[in-house]
C-alpha beads as a LAMMPS data file, in Angstrom:
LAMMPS data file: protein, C-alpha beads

254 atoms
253 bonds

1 atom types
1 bond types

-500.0 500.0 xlo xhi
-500.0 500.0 ylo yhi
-500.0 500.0 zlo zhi

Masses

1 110.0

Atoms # bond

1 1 1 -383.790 408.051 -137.238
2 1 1 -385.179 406.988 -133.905
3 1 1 -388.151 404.364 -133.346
4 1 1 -390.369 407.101 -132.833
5 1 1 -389.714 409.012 -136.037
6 1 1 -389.538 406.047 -137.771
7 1 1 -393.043 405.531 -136.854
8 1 1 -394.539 409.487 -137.286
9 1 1 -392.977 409.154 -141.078
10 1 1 -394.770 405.804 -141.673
11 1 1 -398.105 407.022 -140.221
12 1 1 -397.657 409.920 -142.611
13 1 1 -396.780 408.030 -145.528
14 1 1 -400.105 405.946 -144.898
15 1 1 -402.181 409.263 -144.390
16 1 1 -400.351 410.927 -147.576
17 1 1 -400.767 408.043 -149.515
18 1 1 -404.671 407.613 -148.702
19 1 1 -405.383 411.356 -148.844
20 1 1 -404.116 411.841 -152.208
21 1 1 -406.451 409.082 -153.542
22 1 1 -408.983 410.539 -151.573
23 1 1 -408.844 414.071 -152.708
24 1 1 -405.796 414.724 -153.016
25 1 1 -402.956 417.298 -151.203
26 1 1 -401.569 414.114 -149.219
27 1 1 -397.791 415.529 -149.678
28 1 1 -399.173 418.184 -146.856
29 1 1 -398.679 415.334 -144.732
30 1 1 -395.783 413.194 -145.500
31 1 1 -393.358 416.027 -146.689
32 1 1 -393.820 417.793 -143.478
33 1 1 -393.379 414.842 -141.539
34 1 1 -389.887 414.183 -143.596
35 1 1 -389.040 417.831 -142.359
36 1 1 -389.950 417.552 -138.895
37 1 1 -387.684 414.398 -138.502
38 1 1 -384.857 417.012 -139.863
39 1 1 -384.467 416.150 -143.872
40 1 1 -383.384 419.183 -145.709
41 1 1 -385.779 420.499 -147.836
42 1 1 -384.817 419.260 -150.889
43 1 1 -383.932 416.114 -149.778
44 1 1 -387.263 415.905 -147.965
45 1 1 -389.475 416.604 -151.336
46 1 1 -387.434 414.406 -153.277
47 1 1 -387.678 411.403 -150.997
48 1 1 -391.542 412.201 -150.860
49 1 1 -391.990 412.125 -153.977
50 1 1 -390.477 408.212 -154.782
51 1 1 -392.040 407.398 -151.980
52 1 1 -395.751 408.703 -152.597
53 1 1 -395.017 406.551 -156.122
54 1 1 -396.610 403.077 -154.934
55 1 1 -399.274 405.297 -153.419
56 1 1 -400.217 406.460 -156.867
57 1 1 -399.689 403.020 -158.546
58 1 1 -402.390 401.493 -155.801
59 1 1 -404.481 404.117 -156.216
60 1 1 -404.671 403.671 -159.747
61 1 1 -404.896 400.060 -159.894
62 1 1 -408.020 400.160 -157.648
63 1 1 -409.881 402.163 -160.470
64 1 1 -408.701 400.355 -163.439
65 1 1 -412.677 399.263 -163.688
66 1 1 -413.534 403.053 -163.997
67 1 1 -411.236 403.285 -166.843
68 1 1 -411.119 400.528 -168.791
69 1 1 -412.352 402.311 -171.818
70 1 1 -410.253 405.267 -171.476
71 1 1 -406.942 404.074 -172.898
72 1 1 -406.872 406.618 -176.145
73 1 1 -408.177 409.593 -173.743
74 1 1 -405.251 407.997 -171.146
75 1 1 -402.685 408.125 -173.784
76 1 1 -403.101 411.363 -175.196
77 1 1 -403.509 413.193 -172.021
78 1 1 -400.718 411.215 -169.743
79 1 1 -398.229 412.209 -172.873
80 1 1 -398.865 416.045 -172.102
81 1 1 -398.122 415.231 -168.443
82 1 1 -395.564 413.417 -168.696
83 1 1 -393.417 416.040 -170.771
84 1 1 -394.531 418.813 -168.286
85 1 1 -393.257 416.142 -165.337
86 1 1 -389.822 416.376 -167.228
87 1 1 -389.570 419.921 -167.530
88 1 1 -390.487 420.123 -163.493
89 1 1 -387.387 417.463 -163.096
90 1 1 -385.060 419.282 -165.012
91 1 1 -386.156 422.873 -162.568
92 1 1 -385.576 420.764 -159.454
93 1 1 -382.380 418.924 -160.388
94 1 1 -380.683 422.843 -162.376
95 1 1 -381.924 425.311 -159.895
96 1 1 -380.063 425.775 -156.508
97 1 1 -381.682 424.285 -153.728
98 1 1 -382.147 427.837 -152.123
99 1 1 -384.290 428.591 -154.619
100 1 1 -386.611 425.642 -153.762
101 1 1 -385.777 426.533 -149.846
102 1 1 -386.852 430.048 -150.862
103 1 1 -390.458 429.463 -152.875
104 1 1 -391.509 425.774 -150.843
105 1 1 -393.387 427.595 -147.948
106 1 1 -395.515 429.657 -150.857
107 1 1 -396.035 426.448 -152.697
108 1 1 -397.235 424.379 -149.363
109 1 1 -399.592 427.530 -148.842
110 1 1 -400.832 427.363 -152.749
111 1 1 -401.340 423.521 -152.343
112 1 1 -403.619 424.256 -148.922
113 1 1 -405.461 426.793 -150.945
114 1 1 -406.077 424.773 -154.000
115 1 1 -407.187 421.518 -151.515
116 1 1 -409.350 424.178 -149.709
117 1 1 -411.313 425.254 -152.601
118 1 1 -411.634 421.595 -153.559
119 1 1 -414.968 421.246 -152.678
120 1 1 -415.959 424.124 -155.507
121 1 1 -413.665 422.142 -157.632
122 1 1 -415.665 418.960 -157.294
123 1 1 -419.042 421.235 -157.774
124 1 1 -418.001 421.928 -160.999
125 1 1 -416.647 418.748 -162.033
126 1 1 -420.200 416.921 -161.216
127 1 1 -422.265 419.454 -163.045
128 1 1 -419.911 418.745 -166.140
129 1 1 -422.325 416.118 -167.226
130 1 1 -424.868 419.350 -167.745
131 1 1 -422.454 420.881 -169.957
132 1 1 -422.552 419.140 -173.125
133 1 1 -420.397 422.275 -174.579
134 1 1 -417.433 421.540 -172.692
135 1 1 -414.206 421.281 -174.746
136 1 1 -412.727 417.587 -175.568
137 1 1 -409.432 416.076 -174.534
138 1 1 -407.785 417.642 -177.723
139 1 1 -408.414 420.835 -175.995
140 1 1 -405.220 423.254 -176.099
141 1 1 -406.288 424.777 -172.853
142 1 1 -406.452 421.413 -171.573
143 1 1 -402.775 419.938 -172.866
144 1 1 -401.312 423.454 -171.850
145 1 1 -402.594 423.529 -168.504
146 1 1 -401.995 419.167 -167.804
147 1 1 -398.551 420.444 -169.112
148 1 1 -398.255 422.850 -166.102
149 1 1 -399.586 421.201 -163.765
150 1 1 -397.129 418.219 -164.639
151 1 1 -394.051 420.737 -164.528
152 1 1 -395.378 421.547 -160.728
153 1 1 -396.037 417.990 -159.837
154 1 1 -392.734 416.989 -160.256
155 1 1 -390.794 420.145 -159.154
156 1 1 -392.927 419.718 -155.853
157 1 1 -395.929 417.841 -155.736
158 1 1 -397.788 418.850 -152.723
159 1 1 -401.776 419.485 -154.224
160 1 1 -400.540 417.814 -157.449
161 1 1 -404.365 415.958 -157.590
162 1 1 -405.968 418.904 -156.423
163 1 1 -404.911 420.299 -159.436
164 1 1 -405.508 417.608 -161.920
165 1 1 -409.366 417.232 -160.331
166 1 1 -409.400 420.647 -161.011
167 1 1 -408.321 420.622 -164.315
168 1 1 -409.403 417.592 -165.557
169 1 1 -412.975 418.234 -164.731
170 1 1 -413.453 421.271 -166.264
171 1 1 -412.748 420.359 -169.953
172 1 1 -413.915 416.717 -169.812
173 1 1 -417.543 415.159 -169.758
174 1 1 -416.590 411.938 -167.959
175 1 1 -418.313 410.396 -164.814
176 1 1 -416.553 411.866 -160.800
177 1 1 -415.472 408.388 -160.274
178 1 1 -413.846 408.449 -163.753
179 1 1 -412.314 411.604 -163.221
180 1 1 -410.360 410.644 -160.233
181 1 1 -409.308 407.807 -162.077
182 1 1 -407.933 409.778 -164.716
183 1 1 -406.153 411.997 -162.020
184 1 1 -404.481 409.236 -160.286
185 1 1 -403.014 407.435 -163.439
186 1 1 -401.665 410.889 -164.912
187 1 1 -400.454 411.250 -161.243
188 1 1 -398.647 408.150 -161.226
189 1 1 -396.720 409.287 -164.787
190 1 1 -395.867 412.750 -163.244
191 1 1 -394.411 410.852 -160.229
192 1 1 -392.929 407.895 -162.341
193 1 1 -390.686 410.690 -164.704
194 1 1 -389.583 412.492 -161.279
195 1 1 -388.655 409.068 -159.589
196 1 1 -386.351 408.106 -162.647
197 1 1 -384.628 411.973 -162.322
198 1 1 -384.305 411.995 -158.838
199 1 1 -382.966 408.224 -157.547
200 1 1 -379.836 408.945 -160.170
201 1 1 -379.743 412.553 -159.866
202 1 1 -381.023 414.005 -156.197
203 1 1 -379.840 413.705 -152.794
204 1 1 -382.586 410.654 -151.783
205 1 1 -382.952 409.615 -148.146
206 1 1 -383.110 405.531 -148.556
207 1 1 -383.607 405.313 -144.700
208 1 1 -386.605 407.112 -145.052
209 1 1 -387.711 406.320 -148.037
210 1 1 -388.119 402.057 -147.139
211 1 1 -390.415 403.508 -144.058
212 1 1 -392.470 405.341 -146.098
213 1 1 -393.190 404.082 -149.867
214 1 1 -394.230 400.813 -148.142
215 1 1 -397.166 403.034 -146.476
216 1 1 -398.117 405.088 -149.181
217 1 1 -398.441 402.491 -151.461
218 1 1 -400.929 400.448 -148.819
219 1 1 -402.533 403.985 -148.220
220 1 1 -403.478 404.736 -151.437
221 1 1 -405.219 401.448 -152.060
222 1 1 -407.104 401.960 -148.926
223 1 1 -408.020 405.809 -149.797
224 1 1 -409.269 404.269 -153.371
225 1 1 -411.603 402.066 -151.831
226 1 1 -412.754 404.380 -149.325
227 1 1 -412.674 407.152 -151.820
228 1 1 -415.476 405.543 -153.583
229 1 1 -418.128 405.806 -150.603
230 1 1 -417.315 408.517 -147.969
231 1 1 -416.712 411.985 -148.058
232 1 1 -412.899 413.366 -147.352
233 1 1 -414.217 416.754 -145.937
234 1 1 -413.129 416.674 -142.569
235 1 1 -409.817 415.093 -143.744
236 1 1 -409.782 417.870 -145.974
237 1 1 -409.679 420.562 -143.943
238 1 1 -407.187 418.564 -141.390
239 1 1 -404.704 418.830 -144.216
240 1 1 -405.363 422.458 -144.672
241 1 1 -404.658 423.705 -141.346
242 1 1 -401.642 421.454 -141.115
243 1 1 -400.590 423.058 -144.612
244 1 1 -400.999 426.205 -143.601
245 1 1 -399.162 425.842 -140.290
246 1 1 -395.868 424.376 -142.136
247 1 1 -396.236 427.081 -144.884
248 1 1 -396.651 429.760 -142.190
249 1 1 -393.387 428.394 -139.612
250 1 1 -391.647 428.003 -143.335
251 1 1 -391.837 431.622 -144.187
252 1 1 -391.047 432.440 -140.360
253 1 1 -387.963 430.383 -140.713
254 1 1 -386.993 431.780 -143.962

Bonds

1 1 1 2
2 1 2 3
3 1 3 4
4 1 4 5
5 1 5 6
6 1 6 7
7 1 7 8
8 1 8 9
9 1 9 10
10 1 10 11
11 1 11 12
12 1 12 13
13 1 13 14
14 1 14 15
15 1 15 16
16 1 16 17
17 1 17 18
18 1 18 19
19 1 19 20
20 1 20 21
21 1 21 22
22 1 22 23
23 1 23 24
24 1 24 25
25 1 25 26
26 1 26 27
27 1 27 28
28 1 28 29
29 1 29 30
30 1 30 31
31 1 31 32
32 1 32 33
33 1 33 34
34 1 34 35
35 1 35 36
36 1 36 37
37 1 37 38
38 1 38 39
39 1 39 40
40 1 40 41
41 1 41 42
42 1 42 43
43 1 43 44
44 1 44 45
45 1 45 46
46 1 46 47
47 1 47 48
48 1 48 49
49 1 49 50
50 1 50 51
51 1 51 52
52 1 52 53
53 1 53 54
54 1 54 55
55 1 55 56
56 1 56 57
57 1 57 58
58 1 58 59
59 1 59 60
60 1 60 61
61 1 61 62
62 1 62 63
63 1 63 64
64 1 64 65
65 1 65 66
66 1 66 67
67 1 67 68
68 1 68 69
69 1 69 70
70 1 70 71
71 1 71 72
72 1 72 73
73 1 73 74
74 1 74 75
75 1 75 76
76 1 76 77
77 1 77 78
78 1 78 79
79 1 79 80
80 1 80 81
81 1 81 82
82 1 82 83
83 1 83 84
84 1 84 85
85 1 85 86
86 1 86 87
87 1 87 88
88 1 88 89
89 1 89 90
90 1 90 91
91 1 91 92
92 1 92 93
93 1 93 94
94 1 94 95
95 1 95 96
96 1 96 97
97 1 97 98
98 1 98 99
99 1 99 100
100 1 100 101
101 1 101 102
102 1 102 103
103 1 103 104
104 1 104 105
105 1 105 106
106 1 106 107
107 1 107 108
108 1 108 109
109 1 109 110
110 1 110 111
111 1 111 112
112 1 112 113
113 1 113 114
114 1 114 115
115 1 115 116
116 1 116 117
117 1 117 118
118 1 118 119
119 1 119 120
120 1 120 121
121 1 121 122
122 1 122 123
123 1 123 124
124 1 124 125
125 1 125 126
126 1 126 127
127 1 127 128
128 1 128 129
129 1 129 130
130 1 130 131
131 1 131 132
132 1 132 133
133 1 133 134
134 1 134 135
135 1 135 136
136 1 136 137
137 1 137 138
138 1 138 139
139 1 139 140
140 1 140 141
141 1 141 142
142 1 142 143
143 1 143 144
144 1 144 145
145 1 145 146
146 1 146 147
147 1 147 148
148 1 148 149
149 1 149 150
150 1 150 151
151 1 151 152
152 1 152 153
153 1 153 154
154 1 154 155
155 1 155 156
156 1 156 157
157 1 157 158
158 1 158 159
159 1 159 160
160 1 160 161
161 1 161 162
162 1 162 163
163 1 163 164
164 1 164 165
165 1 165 166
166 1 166 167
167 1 167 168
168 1 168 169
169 1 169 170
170 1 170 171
171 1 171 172
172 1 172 173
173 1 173 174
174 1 174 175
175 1 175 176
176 1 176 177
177 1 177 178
178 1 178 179
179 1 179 180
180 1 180 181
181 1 181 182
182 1 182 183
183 1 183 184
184 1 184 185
185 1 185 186
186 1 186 187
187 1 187 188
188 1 188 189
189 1 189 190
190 1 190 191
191 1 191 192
192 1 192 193
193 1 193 194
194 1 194 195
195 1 195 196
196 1 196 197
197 1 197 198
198 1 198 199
199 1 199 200
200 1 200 201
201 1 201 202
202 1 202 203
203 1 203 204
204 1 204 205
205 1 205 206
206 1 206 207
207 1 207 208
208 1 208 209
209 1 209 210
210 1 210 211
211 1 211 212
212 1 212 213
213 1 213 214
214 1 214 215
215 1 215 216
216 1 216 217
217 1 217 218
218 1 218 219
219 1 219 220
220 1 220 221
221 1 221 222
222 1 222 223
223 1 223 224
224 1 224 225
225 1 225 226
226 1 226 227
227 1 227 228
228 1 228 229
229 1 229 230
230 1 230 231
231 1 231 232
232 1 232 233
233 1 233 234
234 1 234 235
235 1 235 236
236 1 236 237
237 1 237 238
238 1 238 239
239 1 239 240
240 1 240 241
241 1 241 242
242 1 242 243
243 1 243 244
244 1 244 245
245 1 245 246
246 1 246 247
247 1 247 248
248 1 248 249
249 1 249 250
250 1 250 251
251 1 251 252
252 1 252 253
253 1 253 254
């Protein structure tokens, strides 16, 4: 890896690392930037996703405030996660890699979708507190689709908080701040079962992986703080088109 490349990943692990406190999707940026600098697919995802870990450790760290009464909901709803984060290990590390090489482009263009229609997301998440019919964390729409959501976290990750924002917010009555709380912790347990299956299992790039975990994980702390007083919008829709773009030269490849 040359000093230039060196430098693109770390940017993007600093960007992906942010973003995906912010609102999520920040894979969009880092995986692509692991590609670019000529990791094979698999490799690429895999390294990205040990090194967005620290990102999601920061990220949750910096709202441990927000959820300091939310160990039982925690518990209960990281367990469902965390099993679905397992299954998603097991797909990655059984199936060939062309299948991944085959359905990655339509999952980069799924996670630019989902991060698109984020905004609408977040609509519904803050009128939530309106809603005092809305189902409670023992919800079995809620475990199956955290499950899910898990199982395509750790198979490939890109939009994995997208999701859980999604998700999360339309079954529980908690406070925005609280909910992206909740979203990076459960994050950070999909990650953590997919970095214990991949560093004994997958072909991991260490090179790249020492450039970019240390920038996620200052990224996400960053994002956290920020997350709390600006709006990600126009970062938002940077990620999209970027998303987009690799999905589209994916499929052209293909």
């Amino acid at each position: 890896m040359t000093v230039v490349e060196a430098l693109l990943v770390a940017c993007a692990g600093f960007l992906g690392g942010a973003v995906n406190a912010l609102a999520g999707g920040g894979s969009l940026i880092s995986f692509p930037a692991l590609l670019a600098v000529g990791y094979p697919a698999v490799t690429a995802n895999v390294t990205n996703s040990i090194a967005m870990w620290p990102g999601y450790a920061s990220s949750s760290v910096a709202f441990r405030k927000e959820l300091s009464d939310q160990r039982h909901q925690l518990t209960a709803l990281g367990l469902t996660a965390t099993l679905g984060g397992a299954a998603g290990s097991l797909l990655l590390l059984g199936l060939p890699s062309e299948v991944f090489d085959a359905v990655v482009p339509w999952f980069v263009l799924l996670a630019s979708l989902l991060l698109a229609v984020q905004p609408r997301l977040a609509d519904l998440i803050r009128r939530r507190d309106r809603r005092p019919d809305r189902a409670p964390h023992r919800s079995p729409g809620l475990h199956g689709a955290l499950f899910l959501a898990g199982a395509y976290g750790a198979y490939f990750g890109g939009g994995l908080g997208v999701v859980l924002l999604g998700v999360l917010g339309l079954y529980l009555t908690d406070h925005l701040h609280v909910i992206m709380g909740m979203k990076n912790v459960i994050s950070l347990l999909v990650s953590s079962v997919a970095v214990v299956a991949f560093v004994f299992f997958a072909p991991v790039s260490w090179a790249a992986l020492a450039i970019v975990a240390p920038a996620a994980f200052a990224g996400g702390y960053t994002g956290s703080k920020v997350a709390k007083r600006v709006s990600p919008a126009a970062l938002r829709l940077g990620i999209v088109v970027i998303g987009i773009v690799v999905g589209v030269v994916m499929l052209a490849r293909g």
